[in-house]
C-alpha distance (Angstrom), angle and dihedral (degrees) to the residues before:
residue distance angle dihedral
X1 . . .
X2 3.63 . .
X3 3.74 131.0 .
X4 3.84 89.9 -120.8
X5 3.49 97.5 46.6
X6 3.80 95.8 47.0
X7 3.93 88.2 47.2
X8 4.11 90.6 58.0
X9 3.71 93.0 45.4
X10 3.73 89.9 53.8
X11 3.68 92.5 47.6
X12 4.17 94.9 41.3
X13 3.78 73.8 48.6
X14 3.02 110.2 55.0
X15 3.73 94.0 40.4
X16 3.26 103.8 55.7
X17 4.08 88.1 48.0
X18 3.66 103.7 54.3
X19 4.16 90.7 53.7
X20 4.18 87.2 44.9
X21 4.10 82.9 52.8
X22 3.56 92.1 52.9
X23 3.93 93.1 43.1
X24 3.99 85.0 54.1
X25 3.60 99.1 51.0
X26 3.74 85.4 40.0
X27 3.36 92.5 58.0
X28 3.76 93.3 39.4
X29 3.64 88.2 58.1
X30 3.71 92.5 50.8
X31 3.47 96.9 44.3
X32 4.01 84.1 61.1
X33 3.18 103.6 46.7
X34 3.96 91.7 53.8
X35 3.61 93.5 53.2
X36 3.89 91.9 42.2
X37 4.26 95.4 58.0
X38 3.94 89.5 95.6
X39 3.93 102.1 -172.2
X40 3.99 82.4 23.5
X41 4.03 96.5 -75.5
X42 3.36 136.7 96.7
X43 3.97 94.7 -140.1
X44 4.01 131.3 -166.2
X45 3.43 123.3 -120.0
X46 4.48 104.0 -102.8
X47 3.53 113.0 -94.2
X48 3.83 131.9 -169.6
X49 3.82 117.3 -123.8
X50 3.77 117.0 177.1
X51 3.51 129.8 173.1
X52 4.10 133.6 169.0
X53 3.85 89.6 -130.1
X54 4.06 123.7 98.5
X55 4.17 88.0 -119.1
X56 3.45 143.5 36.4
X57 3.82 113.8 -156.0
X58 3.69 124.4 -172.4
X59 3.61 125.7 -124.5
X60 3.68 126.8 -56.1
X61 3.86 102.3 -107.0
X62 3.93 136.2 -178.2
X63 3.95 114.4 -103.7
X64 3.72 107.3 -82.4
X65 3.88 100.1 -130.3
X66 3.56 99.5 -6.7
X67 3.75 89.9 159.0
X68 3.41 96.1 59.0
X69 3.56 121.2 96.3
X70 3.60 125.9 -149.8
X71 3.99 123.2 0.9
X72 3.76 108.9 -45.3
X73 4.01 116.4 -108.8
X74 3.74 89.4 -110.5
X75 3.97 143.4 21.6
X76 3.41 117.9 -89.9
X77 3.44 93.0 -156.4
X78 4.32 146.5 -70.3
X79 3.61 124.2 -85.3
X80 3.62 115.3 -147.5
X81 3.94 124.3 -166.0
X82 4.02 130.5 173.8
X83 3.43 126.1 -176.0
X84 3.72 132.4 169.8
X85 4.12 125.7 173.1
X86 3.72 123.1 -104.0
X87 3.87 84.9 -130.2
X88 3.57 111.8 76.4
X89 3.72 108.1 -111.0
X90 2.97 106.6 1.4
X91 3.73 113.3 146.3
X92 4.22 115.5 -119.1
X93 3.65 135.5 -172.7
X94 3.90 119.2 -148.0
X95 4.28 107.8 177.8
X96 3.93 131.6 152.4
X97 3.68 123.3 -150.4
X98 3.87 150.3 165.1
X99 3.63 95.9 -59.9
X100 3.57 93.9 -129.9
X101 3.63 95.6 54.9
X102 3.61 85.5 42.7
X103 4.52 94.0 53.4
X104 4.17 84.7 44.8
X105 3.95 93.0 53.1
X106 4.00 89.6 46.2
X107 4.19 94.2 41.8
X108 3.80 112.5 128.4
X109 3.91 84.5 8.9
X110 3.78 125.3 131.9
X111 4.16 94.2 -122.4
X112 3.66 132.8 149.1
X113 3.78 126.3 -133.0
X114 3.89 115.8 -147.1
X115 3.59 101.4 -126.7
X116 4.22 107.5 179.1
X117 3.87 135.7 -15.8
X118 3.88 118.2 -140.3
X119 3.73 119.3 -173.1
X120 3.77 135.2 -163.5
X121 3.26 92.0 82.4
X122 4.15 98.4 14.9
X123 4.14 110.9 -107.9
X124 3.75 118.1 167.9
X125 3.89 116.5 -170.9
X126 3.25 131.9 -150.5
X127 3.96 153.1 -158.6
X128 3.62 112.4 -126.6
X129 3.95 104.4 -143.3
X130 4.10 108.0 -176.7
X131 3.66 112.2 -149.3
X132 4.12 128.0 129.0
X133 3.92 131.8 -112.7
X134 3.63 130.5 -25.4
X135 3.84 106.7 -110.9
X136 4.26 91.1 -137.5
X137 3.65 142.9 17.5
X138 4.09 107.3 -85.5
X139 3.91 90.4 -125.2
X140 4.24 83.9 62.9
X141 3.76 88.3 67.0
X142 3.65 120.7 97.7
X143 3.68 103.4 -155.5
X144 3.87 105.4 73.6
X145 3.86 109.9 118.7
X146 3.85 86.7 -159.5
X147 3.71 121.4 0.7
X148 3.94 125.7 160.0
X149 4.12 124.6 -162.8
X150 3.54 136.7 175.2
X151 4.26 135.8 89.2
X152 3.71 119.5 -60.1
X153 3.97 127.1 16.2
X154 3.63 113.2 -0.5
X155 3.57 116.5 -164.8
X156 4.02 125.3 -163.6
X157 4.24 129.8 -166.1
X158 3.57 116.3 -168.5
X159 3.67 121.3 170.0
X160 3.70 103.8 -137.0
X161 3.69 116.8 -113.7
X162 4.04 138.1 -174.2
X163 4.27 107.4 -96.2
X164 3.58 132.0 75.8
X165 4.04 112.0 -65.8
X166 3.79 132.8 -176.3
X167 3.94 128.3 -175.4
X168 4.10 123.9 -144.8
X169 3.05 130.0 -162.2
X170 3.99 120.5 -160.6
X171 3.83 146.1 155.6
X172 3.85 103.3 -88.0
X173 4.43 82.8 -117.7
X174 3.72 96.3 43.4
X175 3.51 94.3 -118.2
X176 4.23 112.9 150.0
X177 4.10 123.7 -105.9
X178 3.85 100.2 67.4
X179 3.73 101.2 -171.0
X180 3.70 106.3 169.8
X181 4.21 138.5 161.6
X182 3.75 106.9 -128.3
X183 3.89 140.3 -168.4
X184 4.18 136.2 -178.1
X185 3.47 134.3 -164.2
X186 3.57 136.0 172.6
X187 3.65 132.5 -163.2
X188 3.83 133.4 -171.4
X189 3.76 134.9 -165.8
X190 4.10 88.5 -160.5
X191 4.15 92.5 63.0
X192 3.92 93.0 77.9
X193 3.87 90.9 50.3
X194 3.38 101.9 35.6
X195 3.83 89.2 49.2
X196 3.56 87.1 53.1
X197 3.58 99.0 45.1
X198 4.08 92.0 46.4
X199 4.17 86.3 53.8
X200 3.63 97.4 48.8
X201 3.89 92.7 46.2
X202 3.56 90.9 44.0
X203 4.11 91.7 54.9
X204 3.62 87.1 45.6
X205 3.87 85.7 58.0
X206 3.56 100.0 53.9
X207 3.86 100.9 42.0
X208 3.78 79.2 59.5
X209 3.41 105.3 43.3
X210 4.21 105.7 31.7
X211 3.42 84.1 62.8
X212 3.54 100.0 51.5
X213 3.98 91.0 42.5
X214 3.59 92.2 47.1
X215 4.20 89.1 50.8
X216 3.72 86.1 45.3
X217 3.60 102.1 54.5
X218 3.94 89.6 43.4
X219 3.84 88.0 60.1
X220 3.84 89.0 51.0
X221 3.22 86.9 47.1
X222 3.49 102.1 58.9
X223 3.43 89.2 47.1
X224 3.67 105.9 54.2
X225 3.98 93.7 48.8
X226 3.70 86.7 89.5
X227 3.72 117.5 61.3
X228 4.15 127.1 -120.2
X229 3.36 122.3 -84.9
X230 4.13 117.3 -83.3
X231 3.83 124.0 35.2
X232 4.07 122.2 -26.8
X233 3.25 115.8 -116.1
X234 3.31 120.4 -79.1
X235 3.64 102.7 40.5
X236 3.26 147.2 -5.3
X237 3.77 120.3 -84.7
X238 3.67 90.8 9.3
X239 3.87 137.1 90.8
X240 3.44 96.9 -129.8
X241 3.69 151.4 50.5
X242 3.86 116.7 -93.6
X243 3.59 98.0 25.2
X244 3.60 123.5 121.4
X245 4.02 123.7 -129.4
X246 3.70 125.7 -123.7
X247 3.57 104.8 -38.2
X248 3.79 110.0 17.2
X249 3.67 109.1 99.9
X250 3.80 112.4 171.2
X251 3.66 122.2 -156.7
X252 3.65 116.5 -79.8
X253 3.97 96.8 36.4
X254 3.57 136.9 56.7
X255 3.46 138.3 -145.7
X256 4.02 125.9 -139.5
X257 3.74 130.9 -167.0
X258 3.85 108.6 -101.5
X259 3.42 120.6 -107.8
X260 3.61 91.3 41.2
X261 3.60 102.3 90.2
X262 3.86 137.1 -4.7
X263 3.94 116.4 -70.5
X264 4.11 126.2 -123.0
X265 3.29 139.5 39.9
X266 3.39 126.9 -21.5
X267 3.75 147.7 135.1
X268 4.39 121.0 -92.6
X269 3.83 110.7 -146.0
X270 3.76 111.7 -152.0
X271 3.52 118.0 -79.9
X272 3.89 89.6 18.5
X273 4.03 123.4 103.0
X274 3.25 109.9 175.2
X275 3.91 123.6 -179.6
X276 3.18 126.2 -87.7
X277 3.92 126.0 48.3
X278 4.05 127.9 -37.5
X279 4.13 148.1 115.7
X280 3.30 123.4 -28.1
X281 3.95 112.6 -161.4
X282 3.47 110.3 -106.1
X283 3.86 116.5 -87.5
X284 4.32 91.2 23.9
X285 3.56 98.7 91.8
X286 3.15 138.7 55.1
X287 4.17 140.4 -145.5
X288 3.42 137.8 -143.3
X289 4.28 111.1 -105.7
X290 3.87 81.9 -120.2
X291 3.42 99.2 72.2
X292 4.28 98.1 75.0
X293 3.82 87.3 -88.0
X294 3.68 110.1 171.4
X295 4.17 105.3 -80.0
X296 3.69 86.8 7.0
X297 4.03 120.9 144.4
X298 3.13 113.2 -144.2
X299 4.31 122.3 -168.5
X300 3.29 114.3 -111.9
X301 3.86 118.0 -123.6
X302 3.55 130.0 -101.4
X303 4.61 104.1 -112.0
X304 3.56 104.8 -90.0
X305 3.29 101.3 11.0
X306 3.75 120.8 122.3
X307 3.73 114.0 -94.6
X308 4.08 121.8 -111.7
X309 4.28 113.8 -105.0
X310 3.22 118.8 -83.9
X311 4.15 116.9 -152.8
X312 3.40 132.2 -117.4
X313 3.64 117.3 -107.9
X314 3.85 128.4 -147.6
X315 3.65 116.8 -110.3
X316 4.27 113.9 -134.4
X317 3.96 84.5 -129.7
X318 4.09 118.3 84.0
X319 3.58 89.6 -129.4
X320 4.30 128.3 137.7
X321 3.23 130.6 -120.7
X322 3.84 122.5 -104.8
X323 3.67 114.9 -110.5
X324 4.01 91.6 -126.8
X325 4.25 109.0 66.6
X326 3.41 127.8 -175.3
X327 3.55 130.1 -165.3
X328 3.70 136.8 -174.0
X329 3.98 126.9 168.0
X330 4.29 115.5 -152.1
X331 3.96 106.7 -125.8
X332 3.91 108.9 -121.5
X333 3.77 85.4 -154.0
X334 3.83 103.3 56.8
X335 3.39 121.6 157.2
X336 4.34 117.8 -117.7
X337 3.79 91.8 -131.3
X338 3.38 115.7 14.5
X339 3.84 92.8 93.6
X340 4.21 87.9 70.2
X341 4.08 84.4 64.8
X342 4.01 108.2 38.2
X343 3.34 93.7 87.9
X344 3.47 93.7 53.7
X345 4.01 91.9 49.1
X346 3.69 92.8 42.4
X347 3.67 90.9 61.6
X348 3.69 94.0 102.4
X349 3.99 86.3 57.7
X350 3.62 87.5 51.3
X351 4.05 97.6 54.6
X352 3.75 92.6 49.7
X353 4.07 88.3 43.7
X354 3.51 89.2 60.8
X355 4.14 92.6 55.6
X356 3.97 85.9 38.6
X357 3.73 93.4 57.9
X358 3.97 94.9 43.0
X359 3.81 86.5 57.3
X360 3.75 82.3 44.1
X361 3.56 94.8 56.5
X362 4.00 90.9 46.6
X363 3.43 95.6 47.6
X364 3.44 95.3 51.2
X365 3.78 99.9 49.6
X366 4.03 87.0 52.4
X367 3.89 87.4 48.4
X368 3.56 85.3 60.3
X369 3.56 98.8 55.4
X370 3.68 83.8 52.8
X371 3.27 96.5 51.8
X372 3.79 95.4 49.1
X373 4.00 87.6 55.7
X374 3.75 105.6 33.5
X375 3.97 102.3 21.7
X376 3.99 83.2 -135.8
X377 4.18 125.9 95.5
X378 3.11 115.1 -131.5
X379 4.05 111.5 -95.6
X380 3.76 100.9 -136.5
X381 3.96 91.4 37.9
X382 3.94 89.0 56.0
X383 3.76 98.0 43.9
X384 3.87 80.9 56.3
X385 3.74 100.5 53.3
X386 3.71 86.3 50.2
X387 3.14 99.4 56.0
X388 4.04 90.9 53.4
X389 3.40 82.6 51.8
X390 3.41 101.3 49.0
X391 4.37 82.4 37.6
X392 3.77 83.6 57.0
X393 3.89 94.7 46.7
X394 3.56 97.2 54.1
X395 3.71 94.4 41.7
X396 4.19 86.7 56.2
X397 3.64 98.1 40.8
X398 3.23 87.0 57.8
X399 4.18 115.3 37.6
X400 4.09 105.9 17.6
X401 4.17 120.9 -1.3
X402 3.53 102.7 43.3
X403 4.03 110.3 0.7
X404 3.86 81.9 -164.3
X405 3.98 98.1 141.4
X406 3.93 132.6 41.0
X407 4.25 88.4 -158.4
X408 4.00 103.3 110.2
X409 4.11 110.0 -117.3
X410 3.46 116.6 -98.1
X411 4.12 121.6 -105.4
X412 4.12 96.9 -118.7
X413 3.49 151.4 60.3
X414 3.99 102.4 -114.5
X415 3.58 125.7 92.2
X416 3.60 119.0 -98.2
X417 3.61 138.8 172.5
X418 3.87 88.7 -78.1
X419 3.93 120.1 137.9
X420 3.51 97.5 -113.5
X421 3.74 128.2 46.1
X422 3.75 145.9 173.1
X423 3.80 127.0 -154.5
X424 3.72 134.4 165.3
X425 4.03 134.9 -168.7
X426 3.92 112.1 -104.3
X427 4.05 96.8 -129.5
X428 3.68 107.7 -143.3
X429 3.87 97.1 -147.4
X430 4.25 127.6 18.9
X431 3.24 128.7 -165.6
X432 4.08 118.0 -92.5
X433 3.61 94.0 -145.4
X434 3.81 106.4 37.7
X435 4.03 81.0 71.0
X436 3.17 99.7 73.1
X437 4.38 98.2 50.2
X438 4.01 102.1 16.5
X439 3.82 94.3 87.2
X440 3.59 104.5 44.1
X441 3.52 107.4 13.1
X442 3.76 107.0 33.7
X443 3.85 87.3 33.9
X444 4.08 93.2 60.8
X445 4.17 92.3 98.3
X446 3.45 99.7 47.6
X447 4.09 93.4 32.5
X448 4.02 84.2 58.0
X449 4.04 92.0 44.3
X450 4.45 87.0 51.8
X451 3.50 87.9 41.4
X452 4.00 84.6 59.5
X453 3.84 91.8 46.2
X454 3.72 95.6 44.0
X455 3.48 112.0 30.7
X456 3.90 144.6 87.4
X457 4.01 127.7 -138.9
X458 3.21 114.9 -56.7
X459 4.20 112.5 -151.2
X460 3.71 111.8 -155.6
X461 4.43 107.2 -159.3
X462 4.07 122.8 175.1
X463 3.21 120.5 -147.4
X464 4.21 113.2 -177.2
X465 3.87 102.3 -172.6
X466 3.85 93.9 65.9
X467 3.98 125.4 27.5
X468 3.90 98.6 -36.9
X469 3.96 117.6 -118.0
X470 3.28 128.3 33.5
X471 3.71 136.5 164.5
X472 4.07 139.0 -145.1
X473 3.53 120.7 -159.7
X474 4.41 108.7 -133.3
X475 3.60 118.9 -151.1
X476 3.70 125.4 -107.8
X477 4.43 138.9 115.9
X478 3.67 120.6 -73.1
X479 3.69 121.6 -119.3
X480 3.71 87.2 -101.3
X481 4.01 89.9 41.5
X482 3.79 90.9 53.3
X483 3.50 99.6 48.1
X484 3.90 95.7 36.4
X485 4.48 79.0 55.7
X486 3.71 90.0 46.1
X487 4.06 95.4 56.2
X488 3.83 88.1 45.5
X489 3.62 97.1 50.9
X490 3.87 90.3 53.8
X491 3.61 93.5 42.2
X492 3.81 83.7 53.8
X493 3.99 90.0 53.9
X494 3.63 96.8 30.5
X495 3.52 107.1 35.8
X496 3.73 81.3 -139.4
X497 4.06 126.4 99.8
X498 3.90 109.0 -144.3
X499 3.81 109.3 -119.6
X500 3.58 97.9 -157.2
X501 4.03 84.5 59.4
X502 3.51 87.8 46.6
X503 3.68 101.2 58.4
X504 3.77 91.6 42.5
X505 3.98 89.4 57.9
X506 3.40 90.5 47.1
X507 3.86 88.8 55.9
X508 3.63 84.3 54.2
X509 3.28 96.1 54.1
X510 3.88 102.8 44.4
X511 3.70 86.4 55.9
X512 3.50 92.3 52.8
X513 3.61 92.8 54.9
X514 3.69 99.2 40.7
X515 3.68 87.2 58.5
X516 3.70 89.9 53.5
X517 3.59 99.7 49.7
X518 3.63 82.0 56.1
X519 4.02 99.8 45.0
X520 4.09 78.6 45.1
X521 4.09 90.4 64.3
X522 3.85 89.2 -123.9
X523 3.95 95.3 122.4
X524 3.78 133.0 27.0
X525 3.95 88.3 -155.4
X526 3.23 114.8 109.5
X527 3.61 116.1 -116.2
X528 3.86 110.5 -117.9
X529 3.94 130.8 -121.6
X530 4.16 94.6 -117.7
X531 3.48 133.0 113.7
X532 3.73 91.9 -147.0
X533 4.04 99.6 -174.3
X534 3.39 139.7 -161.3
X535 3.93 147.2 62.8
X536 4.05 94.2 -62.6
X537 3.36 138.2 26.0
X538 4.01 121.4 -90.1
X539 3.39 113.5 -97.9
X540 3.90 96.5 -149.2
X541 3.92 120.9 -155.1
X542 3.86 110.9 -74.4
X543 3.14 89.9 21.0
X544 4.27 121.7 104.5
X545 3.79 128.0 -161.3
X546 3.80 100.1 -109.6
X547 4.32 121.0 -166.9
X548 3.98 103.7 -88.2
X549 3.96 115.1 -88.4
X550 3.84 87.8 22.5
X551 3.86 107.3 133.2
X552 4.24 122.0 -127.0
X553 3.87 108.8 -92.3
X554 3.69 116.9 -166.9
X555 3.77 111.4 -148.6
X556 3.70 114.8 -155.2
């Protein structure tokens, strides 16, 4: 398939999905609120409203309908209201009319408009209007539509109909201090169909446009297995960062002509070397000053260029590697200020991020289902979803979680020879039944620890006379936020970004992205409990630096 093609199938995709979404949950929503109307309302809790004026008016309100002429060819629904007075009986008057009528009956009158409800605890405000006293009983008029009077609860139906309406509420003799317990409920005859009609269209929607999405990202897919054109990232000659081209062999690893032995990863017995790339013993190699040797020099580079590679270095522990590696190298050239804009220029990343990780979400949940049959991801599915990743990574590296490079993120999913880079392992079988608990269940530990990098305060408030707890989210920087600000403001005063605060964000963020690859189904290795931090990966000991996408090979 070709790139083009694949692109307008995820976008067709895509944008026929996000509409059938909304139609579902639409329709859900309908659906609920039909078979919640009890008595065939859906009612309001009662609420006291009080004023010391002779009337209570509801709010001013645009006509409902105005445009249509005539008496529509069905009803739009039924307006219930009940009121009753606080003093025990005490005669009220409850009536909607023409609001005109209703604004010339109450001119000159001391009234009060209702002007907003708040609940949690119940407030109603209101607008004061001064005025004197009414000049007749409401029930007198002759222009209510529906009006009710009389002691106790009073109860008013009015079938709602296009024109400009206004409710009252009044003692029954006029007198001032309306103090009153009231109630509304609405029902609708349209909610069962339109529910219905909002879940079918909304099905309709996604059997077109999963498909499409899911054919889409497989094209992209394909595509962006293979990296750009021109050296990976990290180093010339290589596929990933910290490796050295032809040439540069730092301590610790060794370079062989190709063709020589097999390529990757892979394990050196003693007394064996075979071709390719592996561990040197300690003190029989040798690297190149420019690699942050001890006393080494190394050339500053020119601003917004891409840094040189930095090498892996060997952990003390015997520990391996996770499968998911992310890699980010600090620009020596960065600008003092530019940081306070990229957010604002990346803005065109972030638009197509949000479509990327929609596809990514549906791509995902079908991977799943593959999984759970076939143990296997699909190939093209999982090349995709790194590539958001990796689309993601660059985007934050560069505008809000690391603001470690002043070169603009590449437009594509591939790997290229920018400073920051995200690659995982293709697994060639997953587990069935991990699918079902790793990404919720398994994922609680680290979801908590992410939660504590990347979230605000949360405020917990109960609240016993409605539904019990509920919770408000307050404003403020995440961990990660605050200390991604902190390096910013000090390169903005300094002109220099603090390395040591560089390597711990990028622990921070590696974490954060291990856990997702996880949460994402895309490994069945449990991510571990280490802030492992840096520009690279550790290389740990064992282990070689093998070119990116280039399976493990054991070497007897």
């Amino acid at each position: 398939m070709k790139k083009s093609a694949a692109i307008i199938m995820l976008v067709l995709g895509i944008l026929i999905t996000l509409p059938g979404l909304a139609a579902l949950a639409g329709g859900a929503v309908a659906s609920a609120v039909g078979s919640i109307q009890g008595d065939g309302y859906l009612s309001s809790g009662t609420s006291r409203f009080s004023v010391s004026s002779f009337a209570l008016t509801s709010p001013r309100a645009d006509a409902i309908g105005d445009d249509v002429p005539g008496r529509l060819p069905f009803d739009i629904g039924t307006l219930r209201l009940r009121v009753e007075s606080v003093s025990p009986d005490k005669p009220v008057f409850i009536g909607i009319g023409p609001q005109a009528d209703v604004e010339q009956y109450l001119s000159g009158v001391h009234h009060s408009e209702l002007l907003n409800i708040r609940q949690r605890p119940f407030r109603a405000e209101y607008r004061d209007v001064p005025g004197g006293t009414p000049a007749s009983p409401p029930a007198d008029q002759r222009f209510w539509t529906a009006s009710a009077s009389g002691p106790g609860e009073q109860e008013l139906n009015w079938n709602i109909t296009p024109g400009a309406w206004e409710v009252v509420v009044m003692n029954a003799d006029a007198s001032s201090v309306v103090d009153v317990q009231a109630q509304a409920g609405f029902r609708s005859d349209l909610i069962r169909p339109a529910a219905t009609g909002l879940l079918v269209g909304g099905l309709i929607a996604l059997v077109i446009g999963i498909p499409l999405i899911i054919f889409g990202a497989a094209g992209l897919g394909r595509h962006a297995r293979h990296p750009s054109g021109g050296p990976a990232s990290g180093g010339p000659g290589m596929g990933g960062p910290g490796m050295g081209g032809p040439g540069q062999v730092p301590a610790g690893q060794f370079q062989v002509p190709a063709g020589q032995a097999p390529a990757g990863q892979f394990q050196v017995p003693a007394g064996q070397a075979p071709a390719g790339q592996f561990q040197v013993p300690a003190g029989q190699g040798a690297a190149p000053a420019s690699w942050d040797q001890p006393g080494a020099q190394t050339a500053p580079a020119a601003p917004g260029a891409a840094p040189p590679p930095r090498p892996f270095t060997a952990a003390a522990e015997d520990r391996p590697g996770y499968p998911a590696r992310l890699f980010g190298e600090l620009d020596p050239g960065l600008s003092r200020w530019m940081w306070l804009v990229k957010w604002f220029l990346a803005i065109p990343h972030f638009i197509l991020l949000f479509f990327l990780w929609f596809a990514f979400a549906i791509t995902t949940i079908v991977a799943g289902f593959a999984i759970l049959f076939t143990a296997r991801y699909p190939r093209a599915l999982f090349d995709f979803n790194v590539g958001v990743l990796r689309w993601n990574w660059r985007v934050a590296f560069y505008a809000y979680a690391a603001v470690g490079t002043d070169l603009y993120p590449p437009f594509t999913l591939k790997r290229t020879n920018y400073p920051a880079d995200f690659e995982v392992d293709y697994p060639q079988r997953l587990s069935r039944g991990l699918v079902l608990v790793k990404w919720w269940l398994l994922a609680i530990p680290h979801l908590l620890v992410v939660a504590a990098f990347t979230n605000t305060t949360w405020r917990w408030r109960t609240d016993d006379t409605v539904v019990g707890a509920t919770y408000e989210q307050s404003a403020g920087l995440s961990l990660l936020g605050l200390l991604v600000l902190i390096a910013a403001v000090i390169l903005l005063f300094s002109g220099r970004y603090q390395r040591p605060l560089f390597d711990l964000i990028l622990g921070i963020d590696r974490w954060i992205y291990r856990v997702l690859v996880y949460t994402a189904l895309m490994r069945d290795e449990y991510p571990p409990f280490r802030l492992d931090q840096g520009s690279t990966e550790p290389a740990w000991p064992g282990e070689a630096i093998r070119p990116a996408g280039a399976p493990p090979v054991d070497v007897p």
